[in-house]
N, C-alpha and C positions, 0 to 999 in steps of 0.2 A: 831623837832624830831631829834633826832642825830642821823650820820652818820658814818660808818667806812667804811674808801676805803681802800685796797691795790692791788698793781701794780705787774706784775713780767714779765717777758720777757725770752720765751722757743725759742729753734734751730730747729721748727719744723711748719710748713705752719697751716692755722688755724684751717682745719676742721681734724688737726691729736689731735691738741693742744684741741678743744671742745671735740673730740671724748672721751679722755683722760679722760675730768670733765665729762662725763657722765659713765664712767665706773660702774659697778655693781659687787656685788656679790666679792668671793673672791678678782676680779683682785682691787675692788674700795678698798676694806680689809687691802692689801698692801700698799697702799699708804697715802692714807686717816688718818690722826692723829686725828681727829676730831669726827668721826664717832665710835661707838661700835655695830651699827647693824643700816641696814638701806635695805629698800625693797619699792617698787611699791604697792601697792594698787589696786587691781585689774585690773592691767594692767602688759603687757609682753616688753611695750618699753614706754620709757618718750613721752610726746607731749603734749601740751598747755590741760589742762584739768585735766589730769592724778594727784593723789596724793601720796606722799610718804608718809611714816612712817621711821624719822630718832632716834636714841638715839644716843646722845652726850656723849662721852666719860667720861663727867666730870657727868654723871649722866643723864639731863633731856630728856626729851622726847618733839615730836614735829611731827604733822599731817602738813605738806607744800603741797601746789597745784600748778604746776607750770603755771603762768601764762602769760607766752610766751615760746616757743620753736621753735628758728631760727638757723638749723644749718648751716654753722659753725661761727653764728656771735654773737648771743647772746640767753641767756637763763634765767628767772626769775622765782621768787617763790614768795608766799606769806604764811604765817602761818594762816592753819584752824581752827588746836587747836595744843595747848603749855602749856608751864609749868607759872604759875599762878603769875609769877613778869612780864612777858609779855602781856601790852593790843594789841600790832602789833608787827610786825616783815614782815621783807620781802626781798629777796637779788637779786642781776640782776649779772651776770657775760658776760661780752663783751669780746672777741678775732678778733683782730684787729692786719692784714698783717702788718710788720714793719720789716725795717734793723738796726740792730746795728753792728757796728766793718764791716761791707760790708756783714754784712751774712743776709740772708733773715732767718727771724721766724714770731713771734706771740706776740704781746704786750697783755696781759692778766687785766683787771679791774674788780675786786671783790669788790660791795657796796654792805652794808647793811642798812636799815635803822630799828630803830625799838622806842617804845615807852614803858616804864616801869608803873604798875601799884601796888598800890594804886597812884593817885597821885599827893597828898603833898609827896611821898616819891621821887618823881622825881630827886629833887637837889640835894639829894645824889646815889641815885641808878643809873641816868642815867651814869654820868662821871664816876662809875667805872664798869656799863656795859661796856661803851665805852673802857677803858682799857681793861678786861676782854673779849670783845668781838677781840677785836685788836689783842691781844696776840694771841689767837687763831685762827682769819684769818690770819695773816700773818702767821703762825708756816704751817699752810693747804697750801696756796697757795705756800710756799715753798716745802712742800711735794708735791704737784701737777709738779712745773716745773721740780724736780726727776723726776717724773713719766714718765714723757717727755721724759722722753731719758731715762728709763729702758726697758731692751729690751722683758723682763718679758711683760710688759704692753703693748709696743708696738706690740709685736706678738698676742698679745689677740684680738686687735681690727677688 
């Protein structure tokens, strides 16, 4: 099943840095390049159970469940229902206390993994999901460690 990891590293301890990736609503609006509308499911705060309804900027749509929520260390999803080249999908994001340069923050780990359908069409669709998905986690979690240190963002929490 292929995977896409990316890494980023905020100026901010970890449960400011999760707080940050769980944002909603306008404050998640600002930051978020990835998202074009994204809301809870009859629920008023994320928690292992809960499901979202996200669309994707680039178009698709996608029911996720999250199927862990440990603040401030880690947090995972899995896909209920998606857009129909997807047979799985699923993402874990870890924030882990870390110093760089002598400063204390937050080492951040974004995995996804996911599996493409029909599939004979795998050998090509998965490597340029893989691409395609890449581009846009790393383009996100770069927006994310902004977010970190916007003061917009950080006043909301």
């Amino acid at each position: 099943m292929p995977q896409v990891t990316v890494e980023a590293w905020v100026p901010v301890p970890p449960d400011t840095a999760f707080a940050v990736s769980q944002t909603t609503g306008e404050i998640r609006m600002r930051w978020d390049p990835f998202i074009r509308e994204q809301h809870l499911i009859d629920a008023d705060v994320p928690a292992k159970g809960v499901r979202t309804h996200t669309r994707a900027r680039v178009g698709p749509r996608m029911v996720s469940e999250y199927v862990s929520y440990r603040p401030p260390t880690s947090v995972g999803m899995t896909m209920v229902k998606g857009p129909w080249f997807f047979a799985s999908f699923g993402g874990g994001w870890r924030f882990v206390p870390d110093v760089r340069d002598g400063r204390e923050g937050t080492r951040a780990v974004w995995k996804y993994t996911y599996s493409v359908r029909p599939s004979w069409l795998k050998f090509v669709a998965e490597p340029i999901g893989k691409w395609l998905l890449g581009r846009e986690i790393r383009a996100r979690i770069a927006a994310w460690a902004r977010a970190c240190e916007d003061p917009v963002v950080l006043d909301s929490l």
